[in-house]
Structure formats: structure tokens, C-alpha cells
NUPAZA-409941 format. One record per residue: residue number from 1; residue in one letter; x, z, y of N, C-alpha, C in turn. Coordinates in nm, 4 decimals, decimal comma. Layout:
<nudrens>
num; residu; nc1; nc3; nc2; cac1; cac3; cac2; cc1; cc3; cc2
NUM; A; X; Z; Y; X; Z; Y; X; Z; Y $
...
</nudrens>
This chain:
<nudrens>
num; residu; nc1; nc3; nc2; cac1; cac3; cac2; cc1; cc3; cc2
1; X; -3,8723; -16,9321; -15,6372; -3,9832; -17,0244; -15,6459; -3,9508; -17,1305; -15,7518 $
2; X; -4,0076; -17,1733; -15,8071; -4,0017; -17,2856; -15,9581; -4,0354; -17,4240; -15,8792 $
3; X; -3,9530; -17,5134; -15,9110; -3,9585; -17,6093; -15,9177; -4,0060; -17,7224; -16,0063 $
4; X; -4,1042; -17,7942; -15,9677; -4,1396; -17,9264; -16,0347; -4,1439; -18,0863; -15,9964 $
5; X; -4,0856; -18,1028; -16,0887; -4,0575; -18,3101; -16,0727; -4,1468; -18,3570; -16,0849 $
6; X; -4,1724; -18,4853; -15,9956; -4,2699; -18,5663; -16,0082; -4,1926; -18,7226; -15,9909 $
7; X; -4,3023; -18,8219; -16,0459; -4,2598; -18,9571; -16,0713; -4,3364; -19,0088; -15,9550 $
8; X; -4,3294; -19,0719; -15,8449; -4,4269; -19,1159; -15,7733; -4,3515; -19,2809; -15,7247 $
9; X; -4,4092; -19,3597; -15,6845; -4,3963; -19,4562; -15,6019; -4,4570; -19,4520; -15,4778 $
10; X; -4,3640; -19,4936; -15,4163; -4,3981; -19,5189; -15,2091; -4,4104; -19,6944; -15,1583 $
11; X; -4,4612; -19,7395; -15,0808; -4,4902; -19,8365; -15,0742; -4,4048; -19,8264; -14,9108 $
12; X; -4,2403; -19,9573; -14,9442; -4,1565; -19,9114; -14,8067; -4,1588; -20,1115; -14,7934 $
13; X; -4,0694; -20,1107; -14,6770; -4,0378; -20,2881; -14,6687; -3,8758; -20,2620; -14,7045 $
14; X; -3,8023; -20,1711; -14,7227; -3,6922; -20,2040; -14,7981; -3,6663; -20,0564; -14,8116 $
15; X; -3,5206; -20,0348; -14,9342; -3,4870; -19,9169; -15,0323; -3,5065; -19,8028; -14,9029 $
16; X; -3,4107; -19,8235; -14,8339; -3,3580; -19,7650; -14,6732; -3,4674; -19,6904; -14,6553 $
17; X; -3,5995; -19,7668; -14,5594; -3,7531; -19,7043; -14,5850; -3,7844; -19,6256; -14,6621 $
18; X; -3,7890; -19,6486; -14,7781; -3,7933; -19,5845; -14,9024; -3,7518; -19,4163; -14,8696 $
19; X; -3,6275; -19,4188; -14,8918; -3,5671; -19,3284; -14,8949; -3,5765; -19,1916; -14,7667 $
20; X; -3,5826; -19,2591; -14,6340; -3,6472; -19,2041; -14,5612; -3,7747; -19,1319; -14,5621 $
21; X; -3,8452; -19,2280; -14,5770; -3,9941; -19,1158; -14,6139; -3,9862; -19,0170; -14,7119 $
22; X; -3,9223; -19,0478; -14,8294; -3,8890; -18,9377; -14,8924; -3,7946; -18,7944; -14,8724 $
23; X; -3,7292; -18,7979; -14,7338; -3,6348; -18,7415; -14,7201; -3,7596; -18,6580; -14,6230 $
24; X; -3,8538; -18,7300; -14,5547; -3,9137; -18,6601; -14,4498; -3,9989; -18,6149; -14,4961 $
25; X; -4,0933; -18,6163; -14,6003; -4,1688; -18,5540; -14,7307; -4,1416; -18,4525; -14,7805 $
26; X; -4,0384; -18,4516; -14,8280; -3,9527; -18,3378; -14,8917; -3,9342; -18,2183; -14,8137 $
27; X; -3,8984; -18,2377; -14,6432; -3,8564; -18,1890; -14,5186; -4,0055; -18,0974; -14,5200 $
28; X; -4,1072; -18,1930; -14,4833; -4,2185; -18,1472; -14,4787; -4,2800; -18,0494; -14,5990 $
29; X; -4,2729; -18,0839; -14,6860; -4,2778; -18,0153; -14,8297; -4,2312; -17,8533; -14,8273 $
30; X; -4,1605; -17,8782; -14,8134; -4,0210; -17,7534; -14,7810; -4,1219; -17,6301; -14,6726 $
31; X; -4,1409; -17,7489; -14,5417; -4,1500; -17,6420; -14,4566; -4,2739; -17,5935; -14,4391 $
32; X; -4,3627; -17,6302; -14,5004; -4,5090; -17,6323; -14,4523; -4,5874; -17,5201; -14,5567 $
33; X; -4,6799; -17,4300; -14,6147; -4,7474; -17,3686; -14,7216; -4,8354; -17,5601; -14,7783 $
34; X; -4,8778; -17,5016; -14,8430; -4,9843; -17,6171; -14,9499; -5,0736; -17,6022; -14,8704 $
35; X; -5,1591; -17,5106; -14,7701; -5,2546; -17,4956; -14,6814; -5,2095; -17,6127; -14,5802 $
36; X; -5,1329; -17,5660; -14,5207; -5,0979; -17,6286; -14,4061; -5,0471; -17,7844; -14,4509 $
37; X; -4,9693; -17,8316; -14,5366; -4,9917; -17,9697; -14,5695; -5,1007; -18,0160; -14,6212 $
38; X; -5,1952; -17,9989; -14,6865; -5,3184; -17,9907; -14,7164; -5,3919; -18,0428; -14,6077 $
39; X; -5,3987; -17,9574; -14,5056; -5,4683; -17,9857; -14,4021; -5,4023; -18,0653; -14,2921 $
40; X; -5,2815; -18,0690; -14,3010; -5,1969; -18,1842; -14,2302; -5,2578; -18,3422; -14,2860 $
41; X; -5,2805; -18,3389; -14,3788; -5,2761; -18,4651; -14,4628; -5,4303; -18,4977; -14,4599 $
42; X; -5,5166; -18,3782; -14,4118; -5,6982; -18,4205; -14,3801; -5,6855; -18,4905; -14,3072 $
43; X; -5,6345; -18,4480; -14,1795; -5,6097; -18,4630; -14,0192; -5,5995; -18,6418; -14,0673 $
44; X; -5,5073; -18,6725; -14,1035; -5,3958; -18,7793; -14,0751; -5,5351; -18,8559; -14,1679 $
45; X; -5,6046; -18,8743; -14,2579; -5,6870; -18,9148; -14,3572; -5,8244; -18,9470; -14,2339 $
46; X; -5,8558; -18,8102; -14,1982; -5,9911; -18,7907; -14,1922; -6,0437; -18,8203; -13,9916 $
47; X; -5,9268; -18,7951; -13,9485; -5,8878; -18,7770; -13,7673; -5,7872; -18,8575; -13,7009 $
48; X; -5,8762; -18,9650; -13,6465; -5,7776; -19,0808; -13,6108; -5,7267; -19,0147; -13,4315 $
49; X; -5,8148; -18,9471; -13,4138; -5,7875; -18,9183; -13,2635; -5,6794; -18,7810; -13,2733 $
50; X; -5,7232; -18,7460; -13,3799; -5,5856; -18,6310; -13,3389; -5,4145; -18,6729; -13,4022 $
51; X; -5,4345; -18,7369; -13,4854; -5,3233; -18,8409; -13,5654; -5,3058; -18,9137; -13,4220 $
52; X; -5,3518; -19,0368; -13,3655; -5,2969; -19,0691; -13,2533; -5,2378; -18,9926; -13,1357 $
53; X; -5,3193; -18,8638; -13,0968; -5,2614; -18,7905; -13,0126; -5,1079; -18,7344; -13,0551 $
54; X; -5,1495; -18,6630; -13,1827; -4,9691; -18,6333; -13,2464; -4,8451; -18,7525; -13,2540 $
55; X; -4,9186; -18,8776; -13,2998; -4,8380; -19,0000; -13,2610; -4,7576; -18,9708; -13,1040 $
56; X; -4,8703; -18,9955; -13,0156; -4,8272; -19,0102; -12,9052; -4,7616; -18,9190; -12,8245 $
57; X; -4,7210; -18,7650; -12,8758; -4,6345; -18,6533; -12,8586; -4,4935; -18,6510; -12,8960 $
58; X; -4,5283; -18,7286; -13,0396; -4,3880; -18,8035; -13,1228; -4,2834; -18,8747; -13,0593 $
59; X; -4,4137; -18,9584; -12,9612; -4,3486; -19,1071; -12,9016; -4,3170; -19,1924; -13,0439 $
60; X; -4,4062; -19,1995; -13,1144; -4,3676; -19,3475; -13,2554; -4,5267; -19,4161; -13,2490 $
</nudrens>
């Protein structure tokens, strides 16, 4: 599979933050097709009730 770089900025309250989300992005990135993050990322955009329910499965 080919790889491509991107330049992005994240909006964290310190580097630490930062770096985390990116680590869990990447995680996600990795494991998911472009379908399925795609539509992970409607959900979370478009569906506050199912985003809260997954919250609250999380426990965060």
C-alpha cells in the first residue's frame, strides 16, 4: 500500500494532547477502510445521540 504525508494542525491544550490524538488517528487510520472512517466521522459530525451513546460505552 503507498503511503502519503500530510501537513495538518490539531487544535490540543498542550504538545502531550497533541500527540495523543495523533497517535489515536493514525491507530484509527490504520484500522478502519476510508468507508468506514468516512462514515465514522458522519456519525460523530452529523449524530449527537449515537456519538453520546458510543461516548458512554467508552466511559469518556
Amino acid at each position: 500500500m503507498k503511503k502519503f504525508v500530510y501537513d495538518l494542525t490539531l487544535e490540543a491544550a498542550s504538545e502531550k494532547e497533541a500527540e495523543a490524538k495523533m497517535t489515536a488517528l493514525t491507530t484509527l487510520a490504520s484500522a478502519l477502510t476510508h468507508t468506514e472512517l468516512t462514515r465514522l466521522a458522519y456519525i460523530i459530525k452529523h449524530d449527537p445521540v449515537k456519538t453520546a451513546l458510543a461516548k458512554k460505552y467508552l466511559k469518556v
